[in-house]
C-alpha positions as CSV (number, residue, x, y, z in Angstrom):
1,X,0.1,6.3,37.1
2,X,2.4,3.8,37.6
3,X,3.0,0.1,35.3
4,X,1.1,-1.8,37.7
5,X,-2.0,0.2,38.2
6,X,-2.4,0.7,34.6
7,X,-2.2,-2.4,33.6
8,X,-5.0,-3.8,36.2
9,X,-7.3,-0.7,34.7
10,X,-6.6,-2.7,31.2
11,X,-7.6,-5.9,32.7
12,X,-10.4,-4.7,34.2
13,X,-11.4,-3.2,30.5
14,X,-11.0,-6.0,29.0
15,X,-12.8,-8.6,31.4
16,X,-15.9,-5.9,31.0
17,X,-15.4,-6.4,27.3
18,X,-15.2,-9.8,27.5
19,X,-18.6,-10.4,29.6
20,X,-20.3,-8.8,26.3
21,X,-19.7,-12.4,24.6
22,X,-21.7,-13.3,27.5
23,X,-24.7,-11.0,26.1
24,X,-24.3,-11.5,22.7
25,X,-24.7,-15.8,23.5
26,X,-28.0,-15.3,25.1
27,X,-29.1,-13.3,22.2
28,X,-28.0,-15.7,19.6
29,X,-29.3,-18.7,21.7
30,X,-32.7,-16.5,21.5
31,X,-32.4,-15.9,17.5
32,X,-31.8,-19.6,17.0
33,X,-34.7,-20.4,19.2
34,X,-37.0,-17.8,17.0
35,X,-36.3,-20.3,13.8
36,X,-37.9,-23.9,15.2
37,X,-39.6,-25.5,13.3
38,X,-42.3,-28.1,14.6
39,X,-41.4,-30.9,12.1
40,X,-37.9,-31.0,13.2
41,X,-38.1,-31.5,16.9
42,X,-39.3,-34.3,19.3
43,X,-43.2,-35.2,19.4
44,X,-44.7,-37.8,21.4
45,X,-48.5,-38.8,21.6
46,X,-49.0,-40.2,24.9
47,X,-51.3,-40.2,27.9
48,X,-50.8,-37.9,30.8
49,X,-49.6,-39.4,34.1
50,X,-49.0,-36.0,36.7
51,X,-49.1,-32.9,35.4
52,X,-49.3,-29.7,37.9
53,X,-46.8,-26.6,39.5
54,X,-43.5,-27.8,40.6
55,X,-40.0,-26.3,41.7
56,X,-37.8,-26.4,38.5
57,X,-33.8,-26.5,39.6
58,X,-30.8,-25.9,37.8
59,X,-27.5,-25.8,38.8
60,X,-27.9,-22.1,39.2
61,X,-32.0,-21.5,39.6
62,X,-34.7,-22.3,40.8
63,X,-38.6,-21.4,39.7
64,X,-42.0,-22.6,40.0
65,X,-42.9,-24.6,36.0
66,X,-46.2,-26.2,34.6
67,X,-44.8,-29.7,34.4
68,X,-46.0,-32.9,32.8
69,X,-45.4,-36.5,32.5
70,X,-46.4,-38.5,29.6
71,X,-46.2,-42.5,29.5
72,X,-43.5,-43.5,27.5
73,X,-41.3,-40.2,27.8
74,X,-38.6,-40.7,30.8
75,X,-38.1,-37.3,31.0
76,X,-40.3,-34.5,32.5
77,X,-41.0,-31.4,30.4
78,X,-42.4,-28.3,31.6
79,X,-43.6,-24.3,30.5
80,X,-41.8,-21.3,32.3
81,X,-44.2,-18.4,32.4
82,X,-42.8,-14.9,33.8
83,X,-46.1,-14.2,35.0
84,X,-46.3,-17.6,36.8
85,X,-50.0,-17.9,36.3
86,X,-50.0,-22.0,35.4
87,X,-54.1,-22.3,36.3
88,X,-55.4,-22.1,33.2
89,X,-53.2,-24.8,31.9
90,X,-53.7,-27.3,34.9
91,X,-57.2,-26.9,34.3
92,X,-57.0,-27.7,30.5
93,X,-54.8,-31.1,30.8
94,X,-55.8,-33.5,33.6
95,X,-53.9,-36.9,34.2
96,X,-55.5,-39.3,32.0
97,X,-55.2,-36.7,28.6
98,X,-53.8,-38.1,25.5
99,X,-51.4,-35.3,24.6
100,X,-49.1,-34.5,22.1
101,X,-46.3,-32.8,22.7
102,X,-43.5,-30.9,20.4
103,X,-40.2,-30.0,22.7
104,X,-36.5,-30.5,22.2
105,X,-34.9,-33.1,24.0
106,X,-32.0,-32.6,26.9
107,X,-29.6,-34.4,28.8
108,X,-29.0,-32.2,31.7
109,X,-28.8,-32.1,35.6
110,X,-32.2,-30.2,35.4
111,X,-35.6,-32.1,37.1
112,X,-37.6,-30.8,34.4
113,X,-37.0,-29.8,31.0
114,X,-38.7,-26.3,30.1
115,X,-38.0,-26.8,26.5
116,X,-41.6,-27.5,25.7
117,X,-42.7,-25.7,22.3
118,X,-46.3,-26.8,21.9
119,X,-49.2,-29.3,23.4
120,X,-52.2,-30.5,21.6
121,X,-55.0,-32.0,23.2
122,X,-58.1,-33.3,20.8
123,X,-56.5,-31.8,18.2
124,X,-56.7,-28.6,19.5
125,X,-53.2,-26.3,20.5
126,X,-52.9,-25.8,24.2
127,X,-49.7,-24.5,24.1
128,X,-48.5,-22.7,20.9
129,X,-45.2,-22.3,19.8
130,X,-45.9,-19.0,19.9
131,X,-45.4,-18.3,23.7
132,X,-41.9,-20.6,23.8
133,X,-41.1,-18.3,20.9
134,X,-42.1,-15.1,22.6
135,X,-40.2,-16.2,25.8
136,X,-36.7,-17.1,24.1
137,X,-37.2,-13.4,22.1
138,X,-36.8,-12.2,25.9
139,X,-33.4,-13.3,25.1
140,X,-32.4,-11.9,22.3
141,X,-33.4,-8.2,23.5
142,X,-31.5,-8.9,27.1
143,X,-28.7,-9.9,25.0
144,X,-28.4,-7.1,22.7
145,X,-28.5,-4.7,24.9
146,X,-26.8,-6.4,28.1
147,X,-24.1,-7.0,25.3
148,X,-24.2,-3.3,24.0
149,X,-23.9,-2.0,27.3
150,X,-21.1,-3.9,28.6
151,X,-19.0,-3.2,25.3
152,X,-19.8,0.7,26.2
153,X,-19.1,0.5,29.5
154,X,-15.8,-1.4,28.8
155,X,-14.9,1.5,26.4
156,X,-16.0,4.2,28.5
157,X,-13.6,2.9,31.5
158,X,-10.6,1.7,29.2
159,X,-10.9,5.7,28.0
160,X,-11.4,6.9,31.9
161,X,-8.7,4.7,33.7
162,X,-6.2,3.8,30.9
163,X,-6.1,6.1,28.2
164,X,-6.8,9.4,30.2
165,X,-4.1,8.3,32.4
166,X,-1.3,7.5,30.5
């Protein structure tokens, strides 16, 4: 195997290695969302102007979100559920509602911010923390083994291409 062609199989190792870190963010980005705690993120207590299923974009994504507006709050937050089922919760809050709502403030190119932890409605919980909880865990578990994956399958071709070879 000549210079050239080994050296592009080490590349290639290491850029599968590398893409690991990638893995091993969304699963600490998951952990750190598992430890919020209520009393140290946004609330607001306000009344409900629109609330309903809209389009979510992100530089990269798009998806269908529960999303509200509250009076007072310039920014639109909103619940991603995998399953996509939002009925239940556009029957609970109507337009008019006096909310409260627990969720961590962005500033980003997003429409809505699905950073919403909990909502409260006559001091009841619509919305527990629980679910944002159970939804960022998704991450830590696509991280660890996304990230555990990709450092095997770096290994596994650094040993096929460039060690085997040289």
């Amino acid at each position: 195997m000549g210079l050239r062609t080994r050296t592009k199989f080490t590349i290639y190792s290491i850029l599968i290695f590398l893409t690991s870190g990638i893995y091993f963010l969304l699963a600490y980005k998951g952990f750190n969302s598992q430890s919020i705690d209520l009393k140290t993120v946004d609330k607001i207590t306000g009344r409900v102007n629109e609330r309903g299923v809209a389009e979510r974009r992100s530089s990269k994504h798009s998806s269908d979100v529960f999303y509200l507006t509250i009076d007072g709050l310039p920014e639109t937050l909103g619940i991603y559920r995998m399953k996509k089922d939002y009925s239940e919760l556009v029957d609970m809050i109507r337009p008019g509602d006096i909310v409260t709502v627990y969720y961590l403030s962005k500033t980003t190119d997003e429409n809505i911010n699905i950073d919403l932890i909990q909502v409260e409605k006559d001091g009841q919980i619509i919305v527990d923390e629980s679910e944002f909880k159970k939804k960022e865990s998704a991450l830590i578990y696509i991280g660890l083994i996304g990230g555990l994956f990709s450092v095997a399958l770096s290994v596994w071709y650094y040993n096929k291409y460039v060690r085997q070879r040289s």
